[in-house]
N, C-alpha and C positions, 0 to 999 in steps of 0.2 A: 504494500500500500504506500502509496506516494502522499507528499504534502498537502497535492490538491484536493486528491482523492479522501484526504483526512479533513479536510478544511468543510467538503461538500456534505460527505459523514458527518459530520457536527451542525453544518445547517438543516440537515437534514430531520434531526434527533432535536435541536432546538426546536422547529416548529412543529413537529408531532408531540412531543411532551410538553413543552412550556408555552407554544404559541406565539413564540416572540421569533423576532430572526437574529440570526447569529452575522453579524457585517464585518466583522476581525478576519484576523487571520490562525491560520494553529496550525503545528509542526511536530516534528516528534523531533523530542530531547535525547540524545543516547546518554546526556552527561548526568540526568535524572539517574539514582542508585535505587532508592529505595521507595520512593513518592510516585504514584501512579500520572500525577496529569501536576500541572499549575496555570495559573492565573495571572496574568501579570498586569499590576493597574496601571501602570505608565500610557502603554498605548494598546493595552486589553487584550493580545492576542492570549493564545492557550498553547502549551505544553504538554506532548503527551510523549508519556516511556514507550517507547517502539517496544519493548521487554511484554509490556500487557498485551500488544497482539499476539505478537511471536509465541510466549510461553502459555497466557489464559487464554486465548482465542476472541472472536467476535463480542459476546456475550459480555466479558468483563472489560472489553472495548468501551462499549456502549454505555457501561456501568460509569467506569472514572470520567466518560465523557460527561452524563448527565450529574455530578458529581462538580465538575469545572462550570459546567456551564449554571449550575446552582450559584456558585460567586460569581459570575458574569453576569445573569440577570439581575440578582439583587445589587450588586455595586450600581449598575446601570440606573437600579429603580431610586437609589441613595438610599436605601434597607441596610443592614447589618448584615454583612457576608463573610465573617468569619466563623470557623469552625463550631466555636461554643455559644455560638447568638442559636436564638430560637427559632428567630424568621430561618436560618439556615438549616434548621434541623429538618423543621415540620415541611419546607419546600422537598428536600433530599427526600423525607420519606412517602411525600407524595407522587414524586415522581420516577420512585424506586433504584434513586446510584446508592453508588457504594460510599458508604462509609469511611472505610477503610482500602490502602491501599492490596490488593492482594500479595505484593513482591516482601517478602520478609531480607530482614539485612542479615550481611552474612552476620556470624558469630565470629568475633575475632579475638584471639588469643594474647592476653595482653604476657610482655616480658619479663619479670623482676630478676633483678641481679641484687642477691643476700650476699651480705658483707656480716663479721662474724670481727669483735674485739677481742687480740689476743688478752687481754688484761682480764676485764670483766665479764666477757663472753655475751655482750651486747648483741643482738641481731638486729642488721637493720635490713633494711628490703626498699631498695629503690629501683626508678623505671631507668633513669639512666645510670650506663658505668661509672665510678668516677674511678681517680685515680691515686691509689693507694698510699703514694710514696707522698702525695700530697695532703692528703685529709686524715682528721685521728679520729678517737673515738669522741663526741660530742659529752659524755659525760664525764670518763675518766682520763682522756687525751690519748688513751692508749693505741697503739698501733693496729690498724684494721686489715683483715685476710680474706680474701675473696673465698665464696662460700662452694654457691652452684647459681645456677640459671632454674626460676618456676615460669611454666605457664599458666597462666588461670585465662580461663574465659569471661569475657569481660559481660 
């Protein structure tokens, strides 16, 4: 599906469910990670993740589209179009988008590097290395020893 073809898809879905016309433009983002569509006020065009056709299909297309065009019509009407206003809830659920994006973020593995006082037997757990010959222990000055590497998931 091309830009236009997305562009006309959205006018399309405008005027069947909202009855308004959609006169912007909209494209698909590949730089969207985890956000289904946006909205941009500046000069109103819409965003959508190429990810939602490709992996959910048609169907959840349709969904994040009437979901963007929810803050488009209400910014339009000068209504409250953000997420936690009500005008925007009761619009979404009458005209059945989604809520939510369906693309989940990945899980990522954060790094800690455990440093270990030879003195006092201090553990500390930090995200970056430092450098040992340089830094002591913070409470007894005593000299610090590289431990191991944890992953936690963040």
């Amino acid at each position: 599906m091309t830009d236009q073809e997305l562009t006309e898809l959205i006018k399309k879905v405008s005027q069947e469910y909202f009855g308004k016309p959609f006169i912007h433009q909209a494209y698909f983002n590949a730089r969207l990670k985890t956000t289904g569509g946006r909205f941009h006020l500046n000069d109103r065009h819409i965003d959508i993740n190429p990810k939602i056709y490709q992996q959910f299909g048609y169907e959840m297309l349709v969904g994040v589209i009437k979901h963007e065009l929810c803050h488009y019509h209400l910014y339009n009407d000068g209504l409250p179009a953000q997420h936690r206003d009500r005008t925007f809830k009761v619009l979404l659920q009458q005209v059945g988008g989604l809520r939510y994006s369906p693309i989940r973020s990945n899980v990522k593995n954060k790094t800690y590097h455990i440093y270990e006082c030879s003195n006092c037997q201090t553990i500390y757990r930090r995200v970056k290395r430092i450098n040992t010959k340089r830094y002591v222990c913070g409470k007894c000055h005593g000299k610090l020893r590289y431990v191991k590497d944890i992953s936690i998931s963040a």
